[in-house]
Residue, then its C-alpha position, 0 to 999 in steps of 0.5 A: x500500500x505504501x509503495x502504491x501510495x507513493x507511486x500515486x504521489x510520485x505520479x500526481x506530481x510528475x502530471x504538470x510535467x507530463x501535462x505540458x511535454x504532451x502540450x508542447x508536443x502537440x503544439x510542435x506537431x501543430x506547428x509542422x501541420x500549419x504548412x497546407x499540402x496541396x494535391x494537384x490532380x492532372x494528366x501528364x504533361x507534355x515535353x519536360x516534366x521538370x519543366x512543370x515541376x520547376x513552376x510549382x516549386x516557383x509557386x511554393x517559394x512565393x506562398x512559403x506555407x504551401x506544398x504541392x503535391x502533383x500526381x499525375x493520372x492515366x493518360x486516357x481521359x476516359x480514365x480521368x474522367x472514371x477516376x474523377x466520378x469516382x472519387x467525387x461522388x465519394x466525396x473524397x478529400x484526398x486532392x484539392x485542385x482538379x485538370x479538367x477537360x472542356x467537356x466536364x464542367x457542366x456536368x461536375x458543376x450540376x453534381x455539386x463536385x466543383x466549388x463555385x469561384x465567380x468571386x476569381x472571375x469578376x466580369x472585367x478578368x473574364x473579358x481576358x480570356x477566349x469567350x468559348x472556354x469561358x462559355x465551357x467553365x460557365x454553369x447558369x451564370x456562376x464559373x466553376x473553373x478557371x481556363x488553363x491552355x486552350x486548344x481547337x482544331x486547325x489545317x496542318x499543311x505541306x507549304x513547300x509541296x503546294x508551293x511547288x504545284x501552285x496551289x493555296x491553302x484551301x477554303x473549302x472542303x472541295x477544294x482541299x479534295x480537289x487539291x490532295x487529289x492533284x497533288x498526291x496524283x504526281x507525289x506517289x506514296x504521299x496521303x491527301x489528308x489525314x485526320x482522327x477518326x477512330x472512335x473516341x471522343x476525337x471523332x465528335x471533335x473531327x465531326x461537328x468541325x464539318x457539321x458546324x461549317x455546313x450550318x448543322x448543329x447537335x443541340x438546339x435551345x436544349x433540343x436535339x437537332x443532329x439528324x439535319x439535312x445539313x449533318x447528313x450531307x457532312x457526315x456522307x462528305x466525312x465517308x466520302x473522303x475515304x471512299x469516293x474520293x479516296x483522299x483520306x486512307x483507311x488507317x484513319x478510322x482506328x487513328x487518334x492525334x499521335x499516329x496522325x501526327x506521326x504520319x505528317x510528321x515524317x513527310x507522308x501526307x499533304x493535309x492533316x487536322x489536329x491541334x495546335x500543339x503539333x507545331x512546336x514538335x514539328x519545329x525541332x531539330x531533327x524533324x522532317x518537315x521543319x520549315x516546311x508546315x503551314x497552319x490554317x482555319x479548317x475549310x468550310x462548305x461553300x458559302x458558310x463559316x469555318x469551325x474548330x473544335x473547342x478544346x484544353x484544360x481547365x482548373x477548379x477546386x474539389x468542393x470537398x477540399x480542406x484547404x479551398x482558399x491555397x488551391x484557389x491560390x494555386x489555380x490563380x497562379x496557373x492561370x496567370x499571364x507570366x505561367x502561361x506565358x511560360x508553358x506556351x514558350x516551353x512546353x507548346x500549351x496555347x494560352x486561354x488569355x487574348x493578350x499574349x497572342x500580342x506578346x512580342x517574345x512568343x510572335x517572333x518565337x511563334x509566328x503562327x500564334x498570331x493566326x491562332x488568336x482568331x481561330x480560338x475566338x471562333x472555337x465552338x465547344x462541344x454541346x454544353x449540357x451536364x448529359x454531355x458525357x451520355x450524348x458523346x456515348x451515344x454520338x461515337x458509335x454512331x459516328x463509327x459505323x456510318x464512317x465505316x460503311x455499316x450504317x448510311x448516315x442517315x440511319x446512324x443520324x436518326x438513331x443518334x437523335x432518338x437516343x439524345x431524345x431518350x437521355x433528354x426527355x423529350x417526347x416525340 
């Protein structure tokens, strides 16, 4: 008993003690948790990595009480998309700042995933950037995302072979048939026109491109329209063109962007559509056809308007974030004209910002930006509806299989506007 009472004293007197050894450890392990981990979230990069990483260590010396994680996800964005709905839906607060594709916002947006940062984006800083991607990170009047690089589709062409033959970039779609065929007559070996046309989402943004510069569209006030007379006429042009016309080969319906790259790239086609980002690679030391590629609008059908294809990237806060206010810090930096200036010199990312189309060190070093400035002010995004993702379902395959011979567009047109039908409610 003595020795337990005197264990017991011994004990009351050393509690002060252990009291504030415990407190002042905790208040240590307080003081190393005021440092905010940021998860960034995002596909892989293109060209150098420590080129990107370099940007974010710029950022974490800038706001010294903040560290980015960056964690690269699949290359897919298919898989992006899985990985993001997944962990969303969980509510998960494992990553605080997301890379989007153009066509997830509104459909994040409606499920409550995104937080609302309208307060970034007062209508004077809006006006700084492309209207097209601000329309993709706009959902009933409030902005959910912040654009980061940009993208739409343009004509890549072999300047030196039409200069050789006498003929200009073309306007038209007829023209750009008529001109391959010329051309790949007398250049055996070489392919008139290339362009992705595997299914994917890379077919829907090679297909409205034609529907739209006939006049066609998919949606209109929120209704579905696709079966037109004049997206009939543009998808029988698309099939056209591998087999009447025989300009375009059959490797194309199971291409995406890199192979179709590749090809022009190494000097065997006239033609090809894809996007901007080629340029800077075609440019490099050691490339076939450096000097020799010029970029142009998308032709058109007679008597209407060239289109492009909205795409890029776009970066917002996961609403589930515990850290909202330092990724909203991060996303400002991103998108500002000094990092996007940046990554448009180094990487080859389009910048969302008009201003730098302006900018003499990115002119001199390239040329061609200064005609992608209107280009992007007229890109069309894709369908902005939050069923997006349940409508290009349904677009692929039908696109697919009218490109491949197994339904007339017609037939493929019809059975993609009652399925849109279905996903949207309406009744016939």
């Amino acid at each position: 008993m003595a020795r337990g009472a005197i264990g017991t004293g011994v004990f009351l007197l050393l509690l002060p003690l252990l009291i504030l050894g415990c407190a002042q450890g905790e208040k240590q392990d307080t003081g190393a948790s005021e440092r905010v981990r940021l998860v960034f979230k995002h596909g892989r990069i293109a060209g150098d990595p420590r080129l990107f990483h370099q940007l974010l260590r710029d950022f974490e010396q800038q706001n010294p009480g903040i560290t980015v994680v960056d964690e690269t996800l699949p290359s897919s964005t298919d898989e992006q998309h899985q990985f993001y709905i997944i962990n969303l839906e969980g509510s998960s607060a494992d990553f605080d700042v997301l890379s989007m594709d153009v066509i997830w916002i509104p459909e994040f947006a409606r499920a409550g995933w995104l937080r609302d940062i309208s307060h970034l984006m007062p209508l004077q800083e809006r006006g700084k950037f492309f209207p097209g991607p601000m329309q993709a990170v706009t959902y009933r009047d409030r902005v959910y995302a912040i654009p980061w690089y940009t993208d739409a589709g343009v004509l890549f062409y072999r300047k030196d072979i039409l200069k050789k033959h006498g003929f200009s970039p073309p306007k038209t779609w007829q023209e750009l048939v008529a001109t391959a065929r010329a051309v790949i007559d007398k250049e055996p070996g070489l392919y008139g026109f290339i362009w992705q046309g595997k299914q994917y989402e890379g077919l829907i943004c090679n297909v409205l491109e034609y529907f739209w510069s006939n006049g066609g569209e998919v949606l209109k006030n929120e209704l579905p329209v696709i079966n037109s007379p004049e997206n009939i006429e543009a998808l029988r042009f698309m099939r056209d063109l591998l087999v009447t016309y025989s300009i375009t080969p059959p490797l194309v319906t199971t291409a995406i962007e890199e192979p179709t790259r590749h090809i022009f790239g190494n000097g065997r086609a006239l033609f090809m559509r894809n996007w901007p980002y080629a340029w800077n690679i075609f440019e490099q030391e050691g490339s076939p056809v450096r000097g020799r590629v010029g970029v142009a609008p998308l032709p058109s059908f007679p008597g209407k308007t060239s289109a492009s294809t909205l795409g890029g990237w776009q970066l917002g806060v996961n609403r589930y974030s515990r850290n909202p206010e330092a990724a909203e810090k991060l996303i400002l930096f991103l998108t500002s004209p000094t990092v996007q200036k940046t990554l448009a010199r180094t990487i080859g990312y389009k910048p969302t910002r008009t201003s730098l189309y302006r900018d003499q060190d990115l002119v001199r070093e390239q040329p061609f930006i200064t005609g992608l400035h209107d280009i992007f002010m007229q890109a069309r995004p894709r369908p902005v509806s939050p069923y997006y993702m349940m409508i290009t379902q349904v677009m692929q395959p039908e696109f697919s299989a009218a490109l491949a011979g197994i339904k007339t567009p017609e037939e493929a047109l019809n059975a993609a506007q009652k399925q849109i039908e279905h996903i949207l409610g309406v009744e016939r």
